[in-house]
Backbone bond lengths (Angstrom), bond angles and torsions (degrees), N, CA, C in turn:
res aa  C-N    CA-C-N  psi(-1)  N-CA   C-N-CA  omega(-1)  CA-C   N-CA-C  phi
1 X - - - 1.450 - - 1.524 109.80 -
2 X 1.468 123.20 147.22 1.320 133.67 176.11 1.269 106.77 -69.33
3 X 1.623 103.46 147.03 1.660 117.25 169.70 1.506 98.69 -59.39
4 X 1.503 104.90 -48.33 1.857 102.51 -170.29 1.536 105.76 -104.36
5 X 0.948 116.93 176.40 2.038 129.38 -178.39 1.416 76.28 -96.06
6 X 1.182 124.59 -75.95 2.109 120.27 -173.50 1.677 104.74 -125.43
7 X 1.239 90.83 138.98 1.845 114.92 -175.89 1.638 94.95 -112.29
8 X 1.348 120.69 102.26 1.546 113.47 157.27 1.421 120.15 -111.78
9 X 1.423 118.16 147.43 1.000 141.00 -160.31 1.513 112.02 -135.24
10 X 1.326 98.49 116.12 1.881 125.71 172.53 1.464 118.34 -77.34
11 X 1.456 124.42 130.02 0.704 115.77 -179.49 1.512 104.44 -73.61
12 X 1.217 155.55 153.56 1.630 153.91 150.41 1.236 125.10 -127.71
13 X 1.560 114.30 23.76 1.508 119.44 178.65 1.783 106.08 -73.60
14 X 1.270 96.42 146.66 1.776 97.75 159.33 1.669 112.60 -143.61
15 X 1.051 94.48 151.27 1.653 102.36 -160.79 1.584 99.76 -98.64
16 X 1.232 95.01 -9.94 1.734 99.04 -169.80 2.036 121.36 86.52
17 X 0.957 101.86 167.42 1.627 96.94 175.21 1.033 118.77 -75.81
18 X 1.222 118.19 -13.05 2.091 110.30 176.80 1.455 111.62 -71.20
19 X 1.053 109.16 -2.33 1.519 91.81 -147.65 1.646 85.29 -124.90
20 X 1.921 100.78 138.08 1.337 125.93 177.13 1.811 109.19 -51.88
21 X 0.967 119.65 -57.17 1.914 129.96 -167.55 1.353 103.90 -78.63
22 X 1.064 113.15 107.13 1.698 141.06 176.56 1.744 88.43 -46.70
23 X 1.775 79.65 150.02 1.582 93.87 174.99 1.518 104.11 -127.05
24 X 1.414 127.92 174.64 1.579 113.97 -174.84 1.748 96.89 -89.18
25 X 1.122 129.26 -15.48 1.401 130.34 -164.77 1.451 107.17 -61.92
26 X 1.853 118.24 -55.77 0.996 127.18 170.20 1.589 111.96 -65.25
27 X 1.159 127.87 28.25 1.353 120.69 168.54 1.629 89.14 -123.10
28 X 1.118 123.04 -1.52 2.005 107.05 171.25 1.728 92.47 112.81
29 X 1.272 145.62 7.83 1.481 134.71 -145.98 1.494 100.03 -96.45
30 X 1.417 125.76 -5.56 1.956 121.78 145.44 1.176 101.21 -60.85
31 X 1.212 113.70 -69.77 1.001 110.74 -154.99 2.323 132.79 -69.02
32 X 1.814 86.81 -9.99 1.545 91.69 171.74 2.072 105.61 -81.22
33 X 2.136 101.20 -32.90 1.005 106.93 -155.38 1.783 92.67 -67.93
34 X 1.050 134.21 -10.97 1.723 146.09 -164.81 1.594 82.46 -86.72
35 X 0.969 136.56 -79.39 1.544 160.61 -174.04 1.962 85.54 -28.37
36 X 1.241 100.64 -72.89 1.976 93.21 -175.75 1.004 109.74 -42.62
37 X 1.388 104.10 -70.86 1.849 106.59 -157.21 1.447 101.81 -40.49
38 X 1.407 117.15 -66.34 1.870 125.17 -163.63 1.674 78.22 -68.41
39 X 1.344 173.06 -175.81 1.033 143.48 -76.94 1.300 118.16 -35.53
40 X 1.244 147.40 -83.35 1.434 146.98 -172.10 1.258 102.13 -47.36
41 X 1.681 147.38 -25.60 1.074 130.82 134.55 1.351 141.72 -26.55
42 X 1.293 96.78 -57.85 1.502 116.12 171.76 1.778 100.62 -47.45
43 X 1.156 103.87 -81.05 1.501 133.74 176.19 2.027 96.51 -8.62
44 X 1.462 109.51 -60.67 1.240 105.60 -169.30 1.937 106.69 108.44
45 X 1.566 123.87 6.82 1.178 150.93 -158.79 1.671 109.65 -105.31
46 X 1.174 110.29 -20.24 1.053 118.22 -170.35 1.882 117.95 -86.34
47 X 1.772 120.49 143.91 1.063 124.53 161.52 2.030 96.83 107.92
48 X 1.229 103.52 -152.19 1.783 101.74 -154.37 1.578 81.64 -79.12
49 X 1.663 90.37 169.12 1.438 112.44 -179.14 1.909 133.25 55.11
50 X 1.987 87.67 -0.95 1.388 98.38 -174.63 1.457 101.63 -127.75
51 X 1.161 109.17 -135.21 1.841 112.08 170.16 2.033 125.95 -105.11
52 X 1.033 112.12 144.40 1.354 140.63 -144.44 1.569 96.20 -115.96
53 X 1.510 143.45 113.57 1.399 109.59 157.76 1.641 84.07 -140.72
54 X 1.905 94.33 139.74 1.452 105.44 -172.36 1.958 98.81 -132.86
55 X 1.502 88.42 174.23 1.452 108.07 169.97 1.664 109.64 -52.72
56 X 1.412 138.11 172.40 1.255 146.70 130.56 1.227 119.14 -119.25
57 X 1.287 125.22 164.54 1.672 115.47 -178.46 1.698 75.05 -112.88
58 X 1.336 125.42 -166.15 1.518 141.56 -156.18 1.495 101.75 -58.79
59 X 1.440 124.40 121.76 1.111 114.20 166.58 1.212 103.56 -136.68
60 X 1.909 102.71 43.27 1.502 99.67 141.27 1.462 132.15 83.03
61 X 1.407 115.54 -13.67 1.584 103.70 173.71 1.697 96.29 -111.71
62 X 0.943 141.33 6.57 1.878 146.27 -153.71 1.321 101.96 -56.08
63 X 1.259 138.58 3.12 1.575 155.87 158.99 1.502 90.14 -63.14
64 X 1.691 124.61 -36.61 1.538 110.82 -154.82 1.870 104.57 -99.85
65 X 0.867 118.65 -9.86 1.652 135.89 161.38 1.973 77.60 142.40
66 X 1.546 76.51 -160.44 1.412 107.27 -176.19 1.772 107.86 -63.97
67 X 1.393 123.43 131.69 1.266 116.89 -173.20 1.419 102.09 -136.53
68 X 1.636 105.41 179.29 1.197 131.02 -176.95 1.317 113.74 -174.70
69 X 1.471 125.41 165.08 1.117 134.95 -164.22 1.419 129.50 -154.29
70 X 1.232 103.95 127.91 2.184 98.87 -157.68 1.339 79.73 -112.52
71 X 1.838 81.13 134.17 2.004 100.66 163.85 1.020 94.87 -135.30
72 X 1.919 103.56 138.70 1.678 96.95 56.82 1.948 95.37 -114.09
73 X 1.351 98.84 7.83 1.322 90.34 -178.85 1.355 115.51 -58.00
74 X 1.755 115.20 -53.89 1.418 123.56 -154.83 0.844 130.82 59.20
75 X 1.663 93.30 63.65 1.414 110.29 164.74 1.414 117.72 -149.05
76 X 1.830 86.89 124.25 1.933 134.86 -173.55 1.586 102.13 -47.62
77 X 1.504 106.63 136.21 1.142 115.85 163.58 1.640 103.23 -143.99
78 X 1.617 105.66 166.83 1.340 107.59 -171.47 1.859 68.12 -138.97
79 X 1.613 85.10 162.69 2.358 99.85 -173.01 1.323 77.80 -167.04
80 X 1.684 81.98 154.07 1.816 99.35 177.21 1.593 101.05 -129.26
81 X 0.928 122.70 -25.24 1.856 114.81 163.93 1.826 109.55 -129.03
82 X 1.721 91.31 -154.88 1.378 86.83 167.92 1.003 140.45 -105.22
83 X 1.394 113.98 14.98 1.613 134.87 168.47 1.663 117.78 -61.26
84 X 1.706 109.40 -36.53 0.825 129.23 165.56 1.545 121.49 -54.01
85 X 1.318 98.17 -62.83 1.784 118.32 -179.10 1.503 89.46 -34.08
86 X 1.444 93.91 -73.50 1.777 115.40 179.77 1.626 114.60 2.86
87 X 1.918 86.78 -73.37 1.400 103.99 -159.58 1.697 102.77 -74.17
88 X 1.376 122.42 -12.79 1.391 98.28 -167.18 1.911 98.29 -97.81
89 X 1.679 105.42 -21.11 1.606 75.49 171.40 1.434 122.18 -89.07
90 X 1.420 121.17 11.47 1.221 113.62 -164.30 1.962 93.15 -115.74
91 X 0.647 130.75 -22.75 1.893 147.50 148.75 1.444 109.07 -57.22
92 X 1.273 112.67 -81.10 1.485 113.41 -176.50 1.303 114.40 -82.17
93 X 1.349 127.42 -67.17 1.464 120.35 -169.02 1.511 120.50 -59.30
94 X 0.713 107.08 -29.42 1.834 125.05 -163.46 2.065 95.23 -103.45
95 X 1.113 93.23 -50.96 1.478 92.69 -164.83 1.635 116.82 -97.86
96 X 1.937 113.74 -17.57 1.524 100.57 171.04 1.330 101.89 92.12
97 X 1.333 122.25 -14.63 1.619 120.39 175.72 1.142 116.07 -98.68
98 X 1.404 120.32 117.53 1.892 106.71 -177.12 1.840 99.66 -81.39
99 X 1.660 105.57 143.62 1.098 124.28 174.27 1.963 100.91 -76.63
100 X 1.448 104.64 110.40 1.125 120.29 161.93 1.204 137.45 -34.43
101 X 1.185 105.94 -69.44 1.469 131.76 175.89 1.625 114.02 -60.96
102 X 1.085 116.16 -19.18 1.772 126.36 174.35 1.265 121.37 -88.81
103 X 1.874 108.25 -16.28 1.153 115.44 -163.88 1.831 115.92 -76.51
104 X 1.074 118.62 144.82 1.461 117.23 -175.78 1.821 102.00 -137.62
């Protein structure tokens, strides 16, 4: 059995401005992954046996926007504000339904 019910993971790499290949950082992805946690905080969801949402260093798809990834399913999403965030913990995390439309 899992430490958590769902473990999500932010992407927060940045490549910096020199560099041609987008990173999720420069798309805001501290700052949405800050936005989860203190929501699922809020929520009362948070810590063992419940939900988990952490940093990632590069995991590599940041060509697809800003991403993240809920386990133990593993399953990728790309979000562009926090409406999004919104919908995937309150759809998926909370509710068990993966948000479609986020999926990548």
């Amino acid at each position: 059995m899992s430490y958590y019910q769902k473990h999500v993971f932010f992407c927060t790499n940045d490549r910096g401005a020199e560099t041609d290949r987008p990173s999720c950082n420069r798309c805001g992805s501290e700052a949405m992954r800050e936005y989860a946690k203190k929501r699922v905080k809020e929520l009362g969801q948070s810590g063992a046996g419940l939900i988990r949402v952490n940093s990632a260093g590069c995991l590599d798809r940041c060509e697809e926007g800003p991403v993240c990834v809920v386990y133990p399913e593993g399953t990728w999403y790309t979000y562009v504000d926090e409406s999004d965030v919104d919908e995937i913990i309150e759809s998926h995390l909370l509710g068990g339904k993966p948000v479609e439309r986020l999926k990548i």
